[in-house]
C-alpha positions in Angstrom: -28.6 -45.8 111.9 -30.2 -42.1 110.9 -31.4 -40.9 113.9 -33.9 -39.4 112.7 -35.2 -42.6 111.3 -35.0 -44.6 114.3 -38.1 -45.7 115.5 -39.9 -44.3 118.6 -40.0 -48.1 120.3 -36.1 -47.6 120.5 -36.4 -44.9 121.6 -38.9 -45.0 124.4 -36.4 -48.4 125.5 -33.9 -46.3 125.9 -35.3 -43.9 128.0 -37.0 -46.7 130.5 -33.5 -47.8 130.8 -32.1 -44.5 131.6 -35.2 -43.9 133.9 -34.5 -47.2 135.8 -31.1 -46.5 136.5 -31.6 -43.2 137.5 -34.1 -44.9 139.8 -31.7 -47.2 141.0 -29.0 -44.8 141.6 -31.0 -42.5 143.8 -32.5 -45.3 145.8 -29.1 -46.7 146.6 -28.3 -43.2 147.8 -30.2 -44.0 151.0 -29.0 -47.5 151.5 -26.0 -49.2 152.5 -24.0 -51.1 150.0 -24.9 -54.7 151.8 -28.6 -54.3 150.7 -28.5 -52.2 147.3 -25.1 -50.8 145.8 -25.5 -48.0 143.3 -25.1 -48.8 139.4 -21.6 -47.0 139.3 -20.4 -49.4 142.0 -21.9 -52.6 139.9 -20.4 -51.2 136.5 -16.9 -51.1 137.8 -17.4 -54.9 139.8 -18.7 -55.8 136.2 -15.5 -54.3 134.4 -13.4 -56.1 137.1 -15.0 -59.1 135.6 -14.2 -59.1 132.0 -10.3 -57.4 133.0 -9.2 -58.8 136.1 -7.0 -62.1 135.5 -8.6 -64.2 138.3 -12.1 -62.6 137.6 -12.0 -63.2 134.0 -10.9 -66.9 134.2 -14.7 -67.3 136.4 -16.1 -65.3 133.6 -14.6 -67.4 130.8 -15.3 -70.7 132.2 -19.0 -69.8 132.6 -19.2 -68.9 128.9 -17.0 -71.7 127.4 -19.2 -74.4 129.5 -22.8 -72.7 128.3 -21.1 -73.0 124.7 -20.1 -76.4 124.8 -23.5 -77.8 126.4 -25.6 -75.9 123.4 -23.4 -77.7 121.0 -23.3 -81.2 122.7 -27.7 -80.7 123.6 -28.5 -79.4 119.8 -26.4 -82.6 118.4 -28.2 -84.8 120.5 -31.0 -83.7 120.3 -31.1 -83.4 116.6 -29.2 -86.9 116.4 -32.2 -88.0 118.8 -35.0 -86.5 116.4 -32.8 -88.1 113.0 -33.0 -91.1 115.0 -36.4 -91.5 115.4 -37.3 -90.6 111.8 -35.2 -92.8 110.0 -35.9 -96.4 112.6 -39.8 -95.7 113.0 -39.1 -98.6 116.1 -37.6 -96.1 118.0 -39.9 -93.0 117.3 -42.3 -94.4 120.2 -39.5 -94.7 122.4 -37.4 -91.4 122.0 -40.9 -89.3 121.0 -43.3 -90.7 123.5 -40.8 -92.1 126.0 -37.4 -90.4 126.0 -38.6 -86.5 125.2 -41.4 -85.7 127.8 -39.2 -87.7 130.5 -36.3 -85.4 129.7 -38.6 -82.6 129.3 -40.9 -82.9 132.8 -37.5 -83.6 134.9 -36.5 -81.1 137.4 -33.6 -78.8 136.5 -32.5 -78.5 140.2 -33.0 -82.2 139.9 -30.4 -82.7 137.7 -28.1 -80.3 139.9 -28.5 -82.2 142.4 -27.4 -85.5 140.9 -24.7 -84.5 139.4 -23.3 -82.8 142.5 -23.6 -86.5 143.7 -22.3 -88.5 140.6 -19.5 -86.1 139.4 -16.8 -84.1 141.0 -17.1 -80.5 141.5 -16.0 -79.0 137.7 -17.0 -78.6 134.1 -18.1 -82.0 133.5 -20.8 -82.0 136.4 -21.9 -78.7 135.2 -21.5 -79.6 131.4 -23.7 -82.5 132.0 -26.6 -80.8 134.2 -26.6 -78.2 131.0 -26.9 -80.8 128.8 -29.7 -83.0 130.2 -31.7 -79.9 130.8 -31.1 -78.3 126.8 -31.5 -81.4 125.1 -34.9 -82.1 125.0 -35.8 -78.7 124.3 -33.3 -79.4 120.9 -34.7 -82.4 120.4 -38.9 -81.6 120.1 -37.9 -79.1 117.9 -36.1 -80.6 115.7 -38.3 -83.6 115.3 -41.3 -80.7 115.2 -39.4 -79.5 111.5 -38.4 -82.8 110.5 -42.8 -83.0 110.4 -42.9 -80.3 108.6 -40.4 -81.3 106.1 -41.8 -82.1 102.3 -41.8 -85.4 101.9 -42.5 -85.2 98.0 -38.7 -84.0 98.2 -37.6 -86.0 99.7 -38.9 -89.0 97.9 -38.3 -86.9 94.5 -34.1 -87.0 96.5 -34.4 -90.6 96.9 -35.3 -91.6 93.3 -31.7 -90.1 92.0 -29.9 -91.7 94.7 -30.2 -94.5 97.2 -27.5 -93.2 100.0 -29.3 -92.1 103.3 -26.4 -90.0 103.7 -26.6 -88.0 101.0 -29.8 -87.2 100.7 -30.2 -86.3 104.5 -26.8 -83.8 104.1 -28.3 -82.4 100.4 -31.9 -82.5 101.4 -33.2 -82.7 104.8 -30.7 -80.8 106.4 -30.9 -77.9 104.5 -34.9 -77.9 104.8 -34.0 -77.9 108.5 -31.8 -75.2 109.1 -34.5 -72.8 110.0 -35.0 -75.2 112.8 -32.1 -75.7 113.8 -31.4 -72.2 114.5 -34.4 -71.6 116.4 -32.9 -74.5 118.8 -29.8 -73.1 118.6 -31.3 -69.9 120.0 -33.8 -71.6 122.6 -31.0 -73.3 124.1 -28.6 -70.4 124.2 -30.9 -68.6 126.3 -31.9 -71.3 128.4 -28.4 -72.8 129.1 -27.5 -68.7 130.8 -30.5 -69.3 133.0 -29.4 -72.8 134.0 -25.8 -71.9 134.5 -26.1 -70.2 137.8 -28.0 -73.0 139.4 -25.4 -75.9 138.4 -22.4 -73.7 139.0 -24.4 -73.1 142.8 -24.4 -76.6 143.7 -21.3 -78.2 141.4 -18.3 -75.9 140.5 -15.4 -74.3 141.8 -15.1 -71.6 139.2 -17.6 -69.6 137.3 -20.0 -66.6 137.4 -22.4 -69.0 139.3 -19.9 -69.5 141.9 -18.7 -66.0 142.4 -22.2 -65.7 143.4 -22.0 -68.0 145.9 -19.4 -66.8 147.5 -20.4 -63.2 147.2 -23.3 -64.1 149.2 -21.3 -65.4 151.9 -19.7 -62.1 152.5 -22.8 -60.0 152.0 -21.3 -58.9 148.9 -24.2 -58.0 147.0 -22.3 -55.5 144.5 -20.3 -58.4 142.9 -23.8 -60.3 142.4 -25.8 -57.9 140.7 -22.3 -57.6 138.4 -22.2 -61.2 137.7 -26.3 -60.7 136.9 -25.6 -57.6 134.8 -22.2 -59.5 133.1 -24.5 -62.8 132.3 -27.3 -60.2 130.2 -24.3 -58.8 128.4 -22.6 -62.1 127.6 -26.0 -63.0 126.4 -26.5 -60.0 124.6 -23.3 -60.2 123.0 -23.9 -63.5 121.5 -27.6 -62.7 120.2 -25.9 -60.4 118.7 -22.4 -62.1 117.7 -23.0 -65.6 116.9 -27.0 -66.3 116.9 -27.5 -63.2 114.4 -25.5 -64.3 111.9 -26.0 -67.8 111.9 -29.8 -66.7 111.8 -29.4 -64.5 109.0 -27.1 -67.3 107.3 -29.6 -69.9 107.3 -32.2 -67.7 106.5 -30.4 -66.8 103.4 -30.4 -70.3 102.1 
């Protein structure tokens, strides 16, 4: 980008970022490390966390589990919303039974269930991601699947007969749009829900380095797993959501 063409919001962010910091760093000055460490000490606990072997592993798991539970919410959720369109029996069911009971139930609700049900690992937290993403997935999908035309598909259904093909031709194309925006809703979510299952379920992860930190009075490797979770989110805004935005867009 021209610098000299980049906008004045840009750069008025980057200076309230360089003003908090320098902020930070002078107000850590006066304190002891226990109750605010300075950003120089956080940036090299956050390196240690994306280099170090048995750091990185916490690090990795965190990611891998928030990835799998956006792809496991936004195909239930969509199969959920498909569901209720095609059998108009169930629509009452999953759209005026299923979605708002999903939707109103506590997220430290689910925590704590599955800390009961499951063993401590991915599939407890894996599952308290789920059940918390999906029905955000699954209201907006059925929202789009409203908003499809239905003149095309009924002009679809007059060439050909198979379901099938007209909802992979037809309807899923029309619904791409949103499907991304679930995609991205639930990306976001899932980082803020990761901390609290990892908390109560998990013997690896960011969420549990936390934990443990905190038992130490280890406040520097918090605000790095913190820090670390904004830049893993950053990086896939920026990585995956962007171009599968962009993508769909495009069609």
């Amino acid at each position: 980008m021209n610098l000299a063409r980049r906008p004045a919001s840009l750069w008025l962010a980057d200076a309230l970022v360089v003003a908090a910091i320098a902020a930070w760093a002078f107000g850590a000055r006066s304190l002891p490390e226990f109750v605010l460490p300075g950003p120089l000490a956080v940036a090299e606990r956050m390196w240690v966390l994306f280099t170090d072997l048995e750091f990185l592993s916490h690090t990795v798991a965190s990611t891998v589990r928030v990835l799998a539970s956006v792809l496991i919410a936004l195909l239930l959720g969509g199969g959920l919303a498909l569901l209720a369109r095609s059998v108009p029996l169930l629509d009452g069911v999953i759209s005026g039974l299923l979605a708002p009971f999903l939707n109103a139930f506590p997220s430290i609700g689910w925590a704590i269930l599955a800390a009961i049900w499951f063993q401590p690992g991915h599939l407890s937290i894996v599952f308290v991601q789920v059940a918390i993403l999906t029905p955000f997935c699954l209201i907006n999908v059925a929202e789009g699947l409203r908003q499809v035309d239905r003149e095309m598909i009924e002009m679809a259904r007059s060439f050909t007969r198979r379901r099938g093909r007209v909802l992979a031709s037809v309807t899923l194309p029309l619904l791409l749009p949103y499907l991304a925006g679930a995609l991205r809703i639930a990306y976001g979510v899932a980082w803020k829900i990761a901390l609290v299952a990892e908390l109560l379920g998990s013997t690896s992860g960011l969420g549990f380095l936390m934990l443990r930190a905190q038992g130490s009075a280890d406040l520097t490797t918090v605000l790095a797993a913190c820090l670390a979770i904004v830049a893993l989110f950053w990086a896939g805004e920026r990585l995956l959501l962007d171009p599968v935005a962009r993508r769909f867009a495009a069609r």
